[in-house]
KEKENU-950223 format. One record per atom (N, C-alpha, C): chain; residue in three letters; atom name; x negated, y negated, z. Coordinates in Angstrom, 1 decimal. Example, Ala and Ser with C-alpha at 12.3 -4.5 7.8 and 13.67 -1.06 7.14 Angstrom:
2
chain,res,atom,c1,c2,c3
A,ALA,N,-13.2,5.7,7.8 $
A,ALA,CA,-12.3,4.5,7.8 $
A,ALA,C,-13.2,3.3,7.8 $
A,SER,N,-12.8,2.2,7.1 $
A,SER,CA,-13.7,1.1,7.1 $
A,SER,C,-12.9,0.0,7.9 $
***
This chain:
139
chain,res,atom,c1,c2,c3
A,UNK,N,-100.3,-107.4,39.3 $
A,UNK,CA,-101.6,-107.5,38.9 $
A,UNK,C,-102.3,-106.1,38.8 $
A,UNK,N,-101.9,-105.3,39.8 $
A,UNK,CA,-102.3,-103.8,39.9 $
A,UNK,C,-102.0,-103.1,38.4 $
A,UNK,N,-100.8,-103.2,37.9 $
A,UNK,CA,-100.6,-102.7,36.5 $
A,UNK,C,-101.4,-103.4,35.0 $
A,UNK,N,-101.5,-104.6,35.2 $
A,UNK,CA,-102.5,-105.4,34.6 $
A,UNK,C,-103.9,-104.3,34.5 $
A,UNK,N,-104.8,-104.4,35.8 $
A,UNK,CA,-105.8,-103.9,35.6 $
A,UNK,C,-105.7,-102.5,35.2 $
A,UNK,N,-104.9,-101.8,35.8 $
A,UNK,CA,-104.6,-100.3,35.7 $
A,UNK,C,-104.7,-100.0,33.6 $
A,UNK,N,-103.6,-100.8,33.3 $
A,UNK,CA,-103.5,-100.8,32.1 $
A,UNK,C,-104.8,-101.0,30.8 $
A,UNK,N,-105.6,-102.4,31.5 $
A,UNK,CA,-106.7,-102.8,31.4 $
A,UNK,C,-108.2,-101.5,31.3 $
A,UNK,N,-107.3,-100.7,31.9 $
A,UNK,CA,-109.2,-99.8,32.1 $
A,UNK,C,-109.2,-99.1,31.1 $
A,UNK,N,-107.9,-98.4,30.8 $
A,UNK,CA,-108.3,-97.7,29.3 $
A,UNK,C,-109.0,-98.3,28.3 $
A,UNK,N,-109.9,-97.8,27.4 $
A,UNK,CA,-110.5,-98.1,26.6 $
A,UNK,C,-109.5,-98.5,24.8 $
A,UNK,N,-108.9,-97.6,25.1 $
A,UNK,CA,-108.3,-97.8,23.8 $
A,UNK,C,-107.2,-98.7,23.9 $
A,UNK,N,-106.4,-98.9,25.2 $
A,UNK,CA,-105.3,-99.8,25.5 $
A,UNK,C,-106.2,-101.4,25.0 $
A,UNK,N,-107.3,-101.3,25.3 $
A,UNK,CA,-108.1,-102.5,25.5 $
A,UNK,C,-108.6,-103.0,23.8 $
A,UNK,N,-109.1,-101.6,23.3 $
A,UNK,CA,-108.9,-101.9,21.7 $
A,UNK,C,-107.3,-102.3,20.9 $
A,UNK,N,-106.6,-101.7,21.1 $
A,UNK,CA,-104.9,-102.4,20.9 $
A,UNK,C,-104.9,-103.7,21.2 $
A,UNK,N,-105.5,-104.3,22.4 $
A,UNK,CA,-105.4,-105.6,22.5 $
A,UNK,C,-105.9,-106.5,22.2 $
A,UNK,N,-107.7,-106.4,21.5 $
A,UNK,CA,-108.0,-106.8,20.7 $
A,UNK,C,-107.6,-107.0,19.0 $
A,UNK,N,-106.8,-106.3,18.8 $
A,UNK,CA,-106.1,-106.1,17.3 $
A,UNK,C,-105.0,-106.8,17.4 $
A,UNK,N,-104.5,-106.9,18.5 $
A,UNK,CA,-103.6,-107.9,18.6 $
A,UNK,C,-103.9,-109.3,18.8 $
A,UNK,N,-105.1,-109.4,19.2 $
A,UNK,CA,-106.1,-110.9,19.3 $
A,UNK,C,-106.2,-111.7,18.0 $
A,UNK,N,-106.5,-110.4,17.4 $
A,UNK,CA,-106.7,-111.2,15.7 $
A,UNK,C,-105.6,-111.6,14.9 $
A,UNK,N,-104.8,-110.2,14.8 $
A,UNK,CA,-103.9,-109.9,14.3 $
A,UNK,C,-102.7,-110.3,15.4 $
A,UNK,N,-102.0,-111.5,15.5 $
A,UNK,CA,-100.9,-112.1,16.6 $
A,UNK,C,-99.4,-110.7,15.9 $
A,UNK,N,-99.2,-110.4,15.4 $
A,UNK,CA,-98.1,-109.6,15.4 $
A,UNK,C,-98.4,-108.1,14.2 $
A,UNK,N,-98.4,-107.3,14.8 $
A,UNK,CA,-98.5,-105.4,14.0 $
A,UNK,C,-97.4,-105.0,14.4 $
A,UNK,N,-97.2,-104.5,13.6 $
A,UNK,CA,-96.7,-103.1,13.7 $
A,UNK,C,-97.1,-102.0,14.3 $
A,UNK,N,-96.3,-101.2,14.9 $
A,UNK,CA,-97.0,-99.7,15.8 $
A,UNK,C,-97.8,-99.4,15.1 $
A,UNK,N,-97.2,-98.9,13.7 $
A,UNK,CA,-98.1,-97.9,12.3 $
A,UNK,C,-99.9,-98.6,12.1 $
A,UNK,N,-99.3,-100.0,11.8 $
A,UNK,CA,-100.6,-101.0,11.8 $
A,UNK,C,-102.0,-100.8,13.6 $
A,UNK,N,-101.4,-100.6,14.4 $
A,UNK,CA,-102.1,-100.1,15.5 $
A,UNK,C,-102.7,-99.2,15.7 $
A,UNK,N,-101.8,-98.3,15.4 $
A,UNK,CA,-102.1,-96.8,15.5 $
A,UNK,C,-103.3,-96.5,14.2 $
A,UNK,N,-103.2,-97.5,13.3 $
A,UNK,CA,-104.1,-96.7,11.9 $
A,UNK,C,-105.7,-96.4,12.2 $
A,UNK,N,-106.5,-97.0,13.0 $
A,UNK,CA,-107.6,-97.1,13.4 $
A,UNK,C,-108.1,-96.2,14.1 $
A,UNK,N,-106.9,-95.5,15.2 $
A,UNK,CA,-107.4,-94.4,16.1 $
A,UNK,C,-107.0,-92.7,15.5 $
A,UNK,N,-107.9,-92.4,15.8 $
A,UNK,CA,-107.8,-90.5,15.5 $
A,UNK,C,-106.9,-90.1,17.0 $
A,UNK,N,-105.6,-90.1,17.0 $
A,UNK,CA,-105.1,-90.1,17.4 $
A,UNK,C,-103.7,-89.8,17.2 $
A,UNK,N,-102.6,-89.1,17.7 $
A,UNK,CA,-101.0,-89.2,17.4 $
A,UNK,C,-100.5,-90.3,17.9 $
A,UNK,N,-99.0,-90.4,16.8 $
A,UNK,CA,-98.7,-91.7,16.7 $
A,UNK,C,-97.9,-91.7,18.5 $
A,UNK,N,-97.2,-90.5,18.9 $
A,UNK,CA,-96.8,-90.5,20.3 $
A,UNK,C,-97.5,-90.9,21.2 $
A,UNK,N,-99.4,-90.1,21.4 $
A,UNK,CA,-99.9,-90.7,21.9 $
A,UNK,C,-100.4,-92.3,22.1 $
A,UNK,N,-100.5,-93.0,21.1 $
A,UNK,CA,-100.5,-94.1,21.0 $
A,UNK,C,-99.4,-95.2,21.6 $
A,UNK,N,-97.7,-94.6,21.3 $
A,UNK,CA,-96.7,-95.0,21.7 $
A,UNK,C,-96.8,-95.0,23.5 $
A,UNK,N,-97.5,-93.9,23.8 $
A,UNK,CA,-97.7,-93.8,25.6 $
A,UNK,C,-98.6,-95.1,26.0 $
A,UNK,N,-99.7,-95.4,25.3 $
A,UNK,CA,-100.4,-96.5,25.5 $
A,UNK,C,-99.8,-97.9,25.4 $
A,UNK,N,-99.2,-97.6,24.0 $
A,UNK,CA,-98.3,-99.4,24.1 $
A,UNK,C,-97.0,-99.0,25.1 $
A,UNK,N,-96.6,-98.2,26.1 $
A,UNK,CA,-95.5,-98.7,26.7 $
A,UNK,C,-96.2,-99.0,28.4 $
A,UNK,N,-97.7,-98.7,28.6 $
A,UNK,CA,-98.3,-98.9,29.6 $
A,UNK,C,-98.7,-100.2,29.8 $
A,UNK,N,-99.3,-100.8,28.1 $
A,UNK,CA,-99.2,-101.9,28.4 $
A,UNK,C,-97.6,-103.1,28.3 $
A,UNK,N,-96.6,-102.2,27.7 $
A,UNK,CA,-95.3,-103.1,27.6 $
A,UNK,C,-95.2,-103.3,29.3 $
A,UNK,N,-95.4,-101.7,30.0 $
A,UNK,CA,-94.8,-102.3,31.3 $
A,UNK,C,-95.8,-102.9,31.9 $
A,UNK,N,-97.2,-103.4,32.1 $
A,UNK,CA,-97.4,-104.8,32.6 $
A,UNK,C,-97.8,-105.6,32.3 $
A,UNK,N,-96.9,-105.9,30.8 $
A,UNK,CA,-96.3,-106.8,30.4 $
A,UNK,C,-97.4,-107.6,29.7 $
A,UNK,N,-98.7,-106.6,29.0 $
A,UNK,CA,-99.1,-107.6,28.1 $
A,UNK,C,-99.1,-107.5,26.2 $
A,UNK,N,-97.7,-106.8,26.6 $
A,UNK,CA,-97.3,-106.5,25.1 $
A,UNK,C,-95.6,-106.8,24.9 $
A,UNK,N,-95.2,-107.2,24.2 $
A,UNK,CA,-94.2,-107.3,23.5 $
A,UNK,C,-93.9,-106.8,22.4 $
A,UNK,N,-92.6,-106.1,22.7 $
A,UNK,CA,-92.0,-105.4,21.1 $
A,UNK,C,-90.9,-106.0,20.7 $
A,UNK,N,-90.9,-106.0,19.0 $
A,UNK,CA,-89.3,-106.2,18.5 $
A,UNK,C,-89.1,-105.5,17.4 $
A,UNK,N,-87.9,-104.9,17.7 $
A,UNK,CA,-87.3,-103.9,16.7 $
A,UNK,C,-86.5,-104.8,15.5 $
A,UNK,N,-87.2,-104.7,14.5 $
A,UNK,CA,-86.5,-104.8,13.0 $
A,UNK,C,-86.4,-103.9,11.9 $
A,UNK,N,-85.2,-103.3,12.0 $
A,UNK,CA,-84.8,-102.3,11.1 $
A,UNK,C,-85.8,-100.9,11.7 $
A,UNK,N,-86.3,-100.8,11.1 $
A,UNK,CA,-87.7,-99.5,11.3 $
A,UNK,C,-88.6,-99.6,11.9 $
A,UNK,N,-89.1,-100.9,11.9 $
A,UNK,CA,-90.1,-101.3,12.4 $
A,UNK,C,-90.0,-101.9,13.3 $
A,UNK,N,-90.9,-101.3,14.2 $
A,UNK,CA,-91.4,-102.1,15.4 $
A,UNK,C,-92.4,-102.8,15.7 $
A,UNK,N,-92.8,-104.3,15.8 $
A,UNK,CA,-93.7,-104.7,16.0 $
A,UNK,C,-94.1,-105.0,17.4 $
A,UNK,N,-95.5,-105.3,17.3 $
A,UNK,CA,-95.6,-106.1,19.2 $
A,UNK,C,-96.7,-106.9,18.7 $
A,UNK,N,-96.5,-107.9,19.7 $
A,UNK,CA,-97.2,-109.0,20.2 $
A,UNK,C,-97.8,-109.3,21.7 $
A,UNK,N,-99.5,-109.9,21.8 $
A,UNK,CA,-100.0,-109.9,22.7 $
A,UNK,C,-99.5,-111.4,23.6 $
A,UNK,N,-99.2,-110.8,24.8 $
A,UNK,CA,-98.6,-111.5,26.1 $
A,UNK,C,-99.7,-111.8,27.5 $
A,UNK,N,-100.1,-113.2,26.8 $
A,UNK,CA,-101.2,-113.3,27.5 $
A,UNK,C,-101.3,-113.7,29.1 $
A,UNK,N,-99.8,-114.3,29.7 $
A,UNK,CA,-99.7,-114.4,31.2 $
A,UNK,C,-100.4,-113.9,32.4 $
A,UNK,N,-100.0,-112.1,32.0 $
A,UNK,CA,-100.9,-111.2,32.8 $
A,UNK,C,-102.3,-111.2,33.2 $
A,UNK,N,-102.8,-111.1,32.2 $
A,UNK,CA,-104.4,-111.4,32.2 $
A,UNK,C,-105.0,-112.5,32.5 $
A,UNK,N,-103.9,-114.1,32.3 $
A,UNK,CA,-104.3,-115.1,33.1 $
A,UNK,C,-104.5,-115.1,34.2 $
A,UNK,N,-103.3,-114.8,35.2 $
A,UNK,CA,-102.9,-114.2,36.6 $
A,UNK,C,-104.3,-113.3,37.1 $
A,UNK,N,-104.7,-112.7,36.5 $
A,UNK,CA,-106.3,-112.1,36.4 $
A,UNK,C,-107.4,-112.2,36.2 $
A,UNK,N,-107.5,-112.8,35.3 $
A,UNK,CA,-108.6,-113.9,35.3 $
A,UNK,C,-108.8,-115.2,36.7 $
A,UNK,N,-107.1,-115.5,36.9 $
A,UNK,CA,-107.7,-116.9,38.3 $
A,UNK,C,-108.0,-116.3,39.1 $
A,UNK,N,-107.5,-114.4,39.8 $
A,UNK,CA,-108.0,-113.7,40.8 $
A,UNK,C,-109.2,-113.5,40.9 $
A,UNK,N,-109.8,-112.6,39.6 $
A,UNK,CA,-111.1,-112.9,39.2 $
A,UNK,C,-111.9,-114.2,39.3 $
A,UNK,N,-111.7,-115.1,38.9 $
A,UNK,CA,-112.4,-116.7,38.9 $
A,UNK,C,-112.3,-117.3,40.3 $
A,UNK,N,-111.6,-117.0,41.3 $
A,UNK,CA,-111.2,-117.2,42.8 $
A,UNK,C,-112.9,-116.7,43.6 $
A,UNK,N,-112.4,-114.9,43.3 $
A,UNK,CA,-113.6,-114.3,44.2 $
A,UNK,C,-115.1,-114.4,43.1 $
A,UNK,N,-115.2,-114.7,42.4 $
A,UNK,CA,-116.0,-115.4,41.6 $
A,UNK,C,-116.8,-116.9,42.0 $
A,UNK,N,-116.1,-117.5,42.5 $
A,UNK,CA,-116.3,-118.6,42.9 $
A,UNK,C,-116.7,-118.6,44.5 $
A,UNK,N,-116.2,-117.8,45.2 $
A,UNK,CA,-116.4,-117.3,46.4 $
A,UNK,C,-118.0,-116.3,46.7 $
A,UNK,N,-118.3,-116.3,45.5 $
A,UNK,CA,-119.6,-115.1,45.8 $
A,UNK,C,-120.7,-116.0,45.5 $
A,UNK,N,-120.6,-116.8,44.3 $
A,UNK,CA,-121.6,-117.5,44.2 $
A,UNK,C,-121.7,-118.5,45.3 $
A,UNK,N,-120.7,-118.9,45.8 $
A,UNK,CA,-121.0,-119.8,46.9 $
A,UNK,C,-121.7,-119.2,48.2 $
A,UNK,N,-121.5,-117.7,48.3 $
A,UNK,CA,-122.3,-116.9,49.5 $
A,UNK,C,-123.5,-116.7,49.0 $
A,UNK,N,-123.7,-116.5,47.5 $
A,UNK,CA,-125.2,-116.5,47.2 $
A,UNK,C,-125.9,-117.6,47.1 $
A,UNK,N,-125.4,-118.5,47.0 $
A,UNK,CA,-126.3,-120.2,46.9 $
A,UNK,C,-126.7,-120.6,48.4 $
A,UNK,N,-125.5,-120.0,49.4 $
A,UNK,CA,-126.1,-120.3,50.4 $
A,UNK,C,-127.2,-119.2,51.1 $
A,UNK,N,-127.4,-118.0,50.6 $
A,UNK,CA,-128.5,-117.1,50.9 $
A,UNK,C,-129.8,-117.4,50.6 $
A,UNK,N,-129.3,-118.0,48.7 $
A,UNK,CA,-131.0,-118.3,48.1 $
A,UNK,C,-131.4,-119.9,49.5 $
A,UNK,N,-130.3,-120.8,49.8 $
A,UNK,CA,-130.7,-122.2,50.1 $
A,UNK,C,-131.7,-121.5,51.6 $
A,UNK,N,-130.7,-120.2,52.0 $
A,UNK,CA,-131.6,-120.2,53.5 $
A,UNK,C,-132.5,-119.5,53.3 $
A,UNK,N,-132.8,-118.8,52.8 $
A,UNK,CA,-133.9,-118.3,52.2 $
A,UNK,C,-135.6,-119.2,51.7 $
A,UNK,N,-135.2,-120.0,51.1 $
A,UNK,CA,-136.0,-121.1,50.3 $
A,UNK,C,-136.3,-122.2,51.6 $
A,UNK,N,-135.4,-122.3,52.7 $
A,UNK,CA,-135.6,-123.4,53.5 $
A,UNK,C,-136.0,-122.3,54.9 $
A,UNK,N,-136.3,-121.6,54.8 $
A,UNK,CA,-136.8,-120.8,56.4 $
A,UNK,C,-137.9,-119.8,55.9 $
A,UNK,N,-138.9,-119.8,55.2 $
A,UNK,CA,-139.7,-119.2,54.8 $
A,UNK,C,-140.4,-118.2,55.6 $
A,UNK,N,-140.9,-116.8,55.8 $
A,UNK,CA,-141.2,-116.0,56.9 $
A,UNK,C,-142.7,-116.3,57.0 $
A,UNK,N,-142.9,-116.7,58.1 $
A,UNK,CA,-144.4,-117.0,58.5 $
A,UNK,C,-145.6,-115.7,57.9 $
A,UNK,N,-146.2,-116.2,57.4 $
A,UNK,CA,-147.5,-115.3,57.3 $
A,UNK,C,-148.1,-114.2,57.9 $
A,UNK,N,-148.0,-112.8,58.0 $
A,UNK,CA,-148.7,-112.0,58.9 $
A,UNK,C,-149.9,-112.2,59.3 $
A,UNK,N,-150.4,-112.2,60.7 $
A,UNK,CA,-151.7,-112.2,60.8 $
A,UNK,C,-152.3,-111.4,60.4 $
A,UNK,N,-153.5,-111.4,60.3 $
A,UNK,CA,-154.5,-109.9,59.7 $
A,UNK,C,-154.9,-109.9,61.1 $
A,UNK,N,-155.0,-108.5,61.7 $
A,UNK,CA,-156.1,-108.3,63.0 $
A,UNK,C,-157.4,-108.5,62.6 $
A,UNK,N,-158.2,-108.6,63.7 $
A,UNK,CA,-159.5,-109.0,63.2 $
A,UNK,C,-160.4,-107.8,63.4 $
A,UNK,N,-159.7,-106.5,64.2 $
A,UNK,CA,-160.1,-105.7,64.3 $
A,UNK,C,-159.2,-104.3,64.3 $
A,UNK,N,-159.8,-103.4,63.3 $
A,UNK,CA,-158.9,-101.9,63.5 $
A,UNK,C,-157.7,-101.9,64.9 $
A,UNK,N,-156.5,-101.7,65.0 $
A,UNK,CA,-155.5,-101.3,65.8 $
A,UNK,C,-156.0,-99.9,66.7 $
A,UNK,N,-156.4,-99.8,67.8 $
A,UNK,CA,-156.4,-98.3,67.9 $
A,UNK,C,-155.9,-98.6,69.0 $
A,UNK,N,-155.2,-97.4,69.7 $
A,UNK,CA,-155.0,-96.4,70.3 $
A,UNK,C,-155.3,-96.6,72.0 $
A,UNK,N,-154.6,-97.6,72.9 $
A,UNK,CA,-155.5,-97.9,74.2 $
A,UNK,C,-154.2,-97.4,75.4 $
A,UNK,N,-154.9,-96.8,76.5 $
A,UNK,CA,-153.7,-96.3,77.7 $
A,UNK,C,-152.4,-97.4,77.8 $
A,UNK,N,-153.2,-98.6,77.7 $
A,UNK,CA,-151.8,-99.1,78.1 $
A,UNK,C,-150.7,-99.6,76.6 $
A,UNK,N,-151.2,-98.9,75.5 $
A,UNK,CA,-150.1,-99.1,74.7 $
A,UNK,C,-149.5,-97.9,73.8 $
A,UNK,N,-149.9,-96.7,74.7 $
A,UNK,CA,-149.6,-95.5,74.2 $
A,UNK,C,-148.0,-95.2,75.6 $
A,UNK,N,-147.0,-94.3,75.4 $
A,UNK,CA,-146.1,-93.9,76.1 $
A,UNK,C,-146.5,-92.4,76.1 $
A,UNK,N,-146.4,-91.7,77.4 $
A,UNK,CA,-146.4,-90.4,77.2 $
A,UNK,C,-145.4,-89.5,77.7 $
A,UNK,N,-144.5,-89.0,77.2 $
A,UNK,CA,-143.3,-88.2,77.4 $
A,UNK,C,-143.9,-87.0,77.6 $
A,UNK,N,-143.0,-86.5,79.0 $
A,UNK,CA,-142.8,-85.2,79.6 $
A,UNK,C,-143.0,-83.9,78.4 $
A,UNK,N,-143.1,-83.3,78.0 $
A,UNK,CA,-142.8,-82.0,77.6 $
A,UNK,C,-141.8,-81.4,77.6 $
A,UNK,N,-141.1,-80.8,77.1 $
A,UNK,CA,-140.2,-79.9,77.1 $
A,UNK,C,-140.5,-78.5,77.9 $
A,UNK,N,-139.7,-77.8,78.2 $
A,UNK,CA,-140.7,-76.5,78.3 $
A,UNK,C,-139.6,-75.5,77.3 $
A,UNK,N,-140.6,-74.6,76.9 $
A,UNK,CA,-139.6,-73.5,75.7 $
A,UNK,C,-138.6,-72.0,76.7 $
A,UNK,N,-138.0,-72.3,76.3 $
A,UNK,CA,-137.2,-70.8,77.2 $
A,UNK,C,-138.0,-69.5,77.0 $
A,UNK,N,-138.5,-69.4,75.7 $
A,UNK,CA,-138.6,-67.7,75.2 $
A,UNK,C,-140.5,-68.3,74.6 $
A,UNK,N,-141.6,-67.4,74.6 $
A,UNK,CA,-142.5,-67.5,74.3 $
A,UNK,C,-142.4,-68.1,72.9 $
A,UNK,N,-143.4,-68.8,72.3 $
A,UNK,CA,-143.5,-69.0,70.5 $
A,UNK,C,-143.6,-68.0,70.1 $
A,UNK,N,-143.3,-67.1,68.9 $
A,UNK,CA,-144.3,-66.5,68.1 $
A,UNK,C,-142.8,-64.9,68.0 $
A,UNK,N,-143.2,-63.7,67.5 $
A,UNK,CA,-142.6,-63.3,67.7 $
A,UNK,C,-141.9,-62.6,69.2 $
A,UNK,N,-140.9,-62.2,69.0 $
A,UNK,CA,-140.4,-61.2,69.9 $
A,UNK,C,-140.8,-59.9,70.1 $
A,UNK,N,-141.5,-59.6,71.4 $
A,UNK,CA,-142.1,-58.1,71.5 $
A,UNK,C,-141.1,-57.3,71.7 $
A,UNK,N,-141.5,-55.6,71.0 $
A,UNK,CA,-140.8,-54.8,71.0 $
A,UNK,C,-140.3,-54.1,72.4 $
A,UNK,N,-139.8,-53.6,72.3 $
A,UNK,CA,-138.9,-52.6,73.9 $
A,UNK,C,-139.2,-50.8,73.7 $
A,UNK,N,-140.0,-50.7,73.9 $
A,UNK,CA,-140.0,-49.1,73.8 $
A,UNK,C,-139.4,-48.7,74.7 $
***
């Protein structure tokens, strides 16, 4: 599956495989016509996707054709559809508790909050090693 997706991220691997969606059997030449691109380069992309395996080739005479090999990407999709199925069920149960434990209303004070001995803390001081400000000179 790691080569699957790996193969999957390129952009242009991903266009090849759409051409192959439409079109069930091309040729390299037929593949390659669409991209500004060398025909070698291109051959690097269909053997990334040959090795995981969502391409097939067959050699007749000169031509090489391939065809799209859809297994892989199934295999990927039920991984996908698995944890897919696993998230929405953590999120149905977030919105359910959510919707059924509603957070109580803040009170409004009835009067300004200020400032009284017994709800203030007062910490010690530090003391500084060396005076603030600058350093006097040494004549």
């Amino acid at each position: 599956m790691d080569r699957t997706f790996a193969a999957l991220a390129d952009p242009t691997r991903r266009a090849l495989l759409a051409q192959l969606e439409t079109d069930k059997t091309l040729s390299v030449s037929e593949l390659a016509a669409p991209f500004q691109m060398s025909l070698p380069a291109i051959l690097k992309h269909l053997n990334v996707l040959s090795d995981a395996g969502l391409i097939t080739r067959k050699k007749t005479g000169r031509t090489v054709t391939c065809r799209l090999t859809a297994e892989p990407m199934e295999h990927a999709m039920d991984w996908l559809n698995h944890y897919q199925r696993f998230w929405t069920e953590k999120l149905d149960q977030l919105a359910a508790f959510v919707e059924e434990d509603p957070c109580p209303p803040k009170q409004q004070p009835s009067q300004p909050s200020q400032a009284s001995p017994s709800n203030v803390i007062s910490m010690p001081r530090r003391k500084r090693s060396t005076p603030p400000g600058p350093t006097p000179k040494k004549s």
